[in-house]
Wavefront OBJ file of the C-alpha trace (Angstrom):
o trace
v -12.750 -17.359 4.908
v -11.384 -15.528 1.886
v -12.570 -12.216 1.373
v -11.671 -9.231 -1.530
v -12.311 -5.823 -0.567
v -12.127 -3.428 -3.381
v -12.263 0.733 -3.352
v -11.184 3.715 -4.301
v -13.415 3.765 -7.543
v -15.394 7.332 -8.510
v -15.996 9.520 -11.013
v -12.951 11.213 -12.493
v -12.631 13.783 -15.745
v -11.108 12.007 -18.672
v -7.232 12.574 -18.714
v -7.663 12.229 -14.571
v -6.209 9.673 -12.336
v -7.630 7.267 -9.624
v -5.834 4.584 -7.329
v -8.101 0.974 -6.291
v -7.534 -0.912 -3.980
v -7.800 -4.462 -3.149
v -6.936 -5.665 0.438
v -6.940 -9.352 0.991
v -8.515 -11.177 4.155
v -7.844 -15.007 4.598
v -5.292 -15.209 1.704
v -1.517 -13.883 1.216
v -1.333 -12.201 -1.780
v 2.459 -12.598 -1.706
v 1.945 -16.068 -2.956
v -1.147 -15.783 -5.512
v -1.808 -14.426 -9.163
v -3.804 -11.115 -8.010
v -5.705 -9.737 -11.000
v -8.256 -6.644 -11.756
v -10.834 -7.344 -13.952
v -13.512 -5.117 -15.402
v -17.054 -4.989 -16.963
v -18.587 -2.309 -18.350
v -22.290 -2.279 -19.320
v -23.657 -5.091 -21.982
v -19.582 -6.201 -22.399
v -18.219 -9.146 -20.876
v -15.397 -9.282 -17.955
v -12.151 -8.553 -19.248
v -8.492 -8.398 -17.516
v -6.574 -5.462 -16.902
v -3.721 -6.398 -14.710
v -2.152 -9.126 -13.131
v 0.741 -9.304 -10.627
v 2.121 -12.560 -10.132
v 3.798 -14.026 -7.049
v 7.309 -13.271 -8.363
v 6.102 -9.514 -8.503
v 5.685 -9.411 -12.559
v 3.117 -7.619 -13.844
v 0.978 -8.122 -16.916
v -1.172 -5.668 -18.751
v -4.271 -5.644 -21.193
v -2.774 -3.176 -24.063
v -5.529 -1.012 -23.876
v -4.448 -0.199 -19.940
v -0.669 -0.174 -21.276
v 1.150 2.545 -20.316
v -1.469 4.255 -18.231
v -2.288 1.571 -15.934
v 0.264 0.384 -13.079
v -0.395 -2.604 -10.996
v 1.314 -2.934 -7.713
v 1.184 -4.781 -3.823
v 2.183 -3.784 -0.625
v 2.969 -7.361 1.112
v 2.710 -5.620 4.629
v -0.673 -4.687 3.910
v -1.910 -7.625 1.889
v -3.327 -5.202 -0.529
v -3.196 -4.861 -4.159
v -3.365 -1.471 -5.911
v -4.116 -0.430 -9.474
v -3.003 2.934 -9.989
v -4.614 4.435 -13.247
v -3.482 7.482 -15.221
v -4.336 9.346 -18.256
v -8.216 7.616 -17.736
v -10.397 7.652 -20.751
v -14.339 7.298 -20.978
v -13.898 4.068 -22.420
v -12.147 3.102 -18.708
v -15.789 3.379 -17.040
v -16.573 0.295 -15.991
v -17.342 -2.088 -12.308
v -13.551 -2.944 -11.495
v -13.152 -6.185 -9.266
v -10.041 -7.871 -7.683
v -9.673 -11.837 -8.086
v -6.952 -14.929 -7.195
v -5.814 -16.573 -9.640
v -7.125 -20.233 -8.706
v -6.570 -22.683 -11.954
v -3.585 -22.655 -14.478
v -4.093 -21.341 -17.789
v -5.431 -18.102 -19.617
v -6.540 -15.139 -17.415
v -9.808 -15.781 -17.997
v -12.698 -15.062 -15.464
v -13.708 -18.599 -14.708
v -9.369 -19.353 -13.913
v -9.452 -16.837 -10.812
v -12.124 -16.740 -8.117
v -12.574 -14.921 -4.406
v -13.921 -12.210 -6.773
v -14.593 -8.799 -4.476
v -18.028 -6.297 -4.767
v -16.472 -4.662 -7.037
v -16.207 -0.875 -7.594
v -17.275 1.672 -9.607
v -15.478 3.947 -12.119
v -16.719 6.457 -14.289
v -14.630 8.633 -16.410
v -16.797 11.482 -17.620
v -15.580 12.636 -21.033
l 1 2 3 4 5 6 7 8 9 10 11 12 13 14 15 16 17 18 19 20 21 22 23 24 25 26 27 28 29 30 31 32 33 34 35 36 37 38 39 40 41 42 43 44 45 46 47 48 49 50 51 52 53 54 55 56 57 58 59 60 61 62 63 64 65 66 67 68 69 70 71 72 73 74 75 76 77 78 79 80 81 82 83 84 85 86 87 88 89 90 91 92 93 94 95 96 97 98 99 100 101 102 103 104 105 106 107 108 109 110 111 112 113 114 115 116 117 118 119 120 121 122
């Protein structure tokens, strides 16, 4: 059984820093598309960062710069390390496998996690 277990999420001062984290259960991350998604209030799901199984990373340009996505194979987890966080950053973060081809759009990954919270108070 596949299961995404995300944490790490709080409530940070703008210009403050917070690490997720996404460990994997039933699935090797080594080998799958890992992405983190968000959704803030009344605003739909949106990518932030993707790490592909050749290690490349992708980013939304709004997280550009600030936002580092990362794995640690050993401990089938994926990290998103965020910096320099804004108030516009507050939103339910999730973790997701990529599970169809094409655009990294919600419906193209699935195993989504519970999600966690972030709030960046401004």
């Amino acid at each position: 059984q596949v299961r995404l277990v995300e944490s790490g999420g709080g409530l940070v001062q703008a210009g403050g820093s917070l690490r997720l984290s996404c460990a994997a259960f039933g699935l090797t991350i080594s080998i799958n598309t890992m992405g983190w998604f968000r959704q803030a209030p009344g605003k739909q799901r949106e990518l932030v960062a993707k790490i592909s199984s050749d290690g490349n990373p992708n980013y939304a340009d709004s997280v550009k710069g600030r936002f580092t996505i990362s794995r640690d194979n050993a401990k089938n987890t994926v990290y998103l390390q965020m910096n320099s966080l804004k108030a516009e950053d507050t939103a339910v973060y999730y973790c997701a496998t990529k599970v169809r081809p094409g655009g990294d759009v919600p419906s193209n990954y699935n195993y989504w996690g519970q999600g966690t919270q972030v709030t960046v108070s401004s």
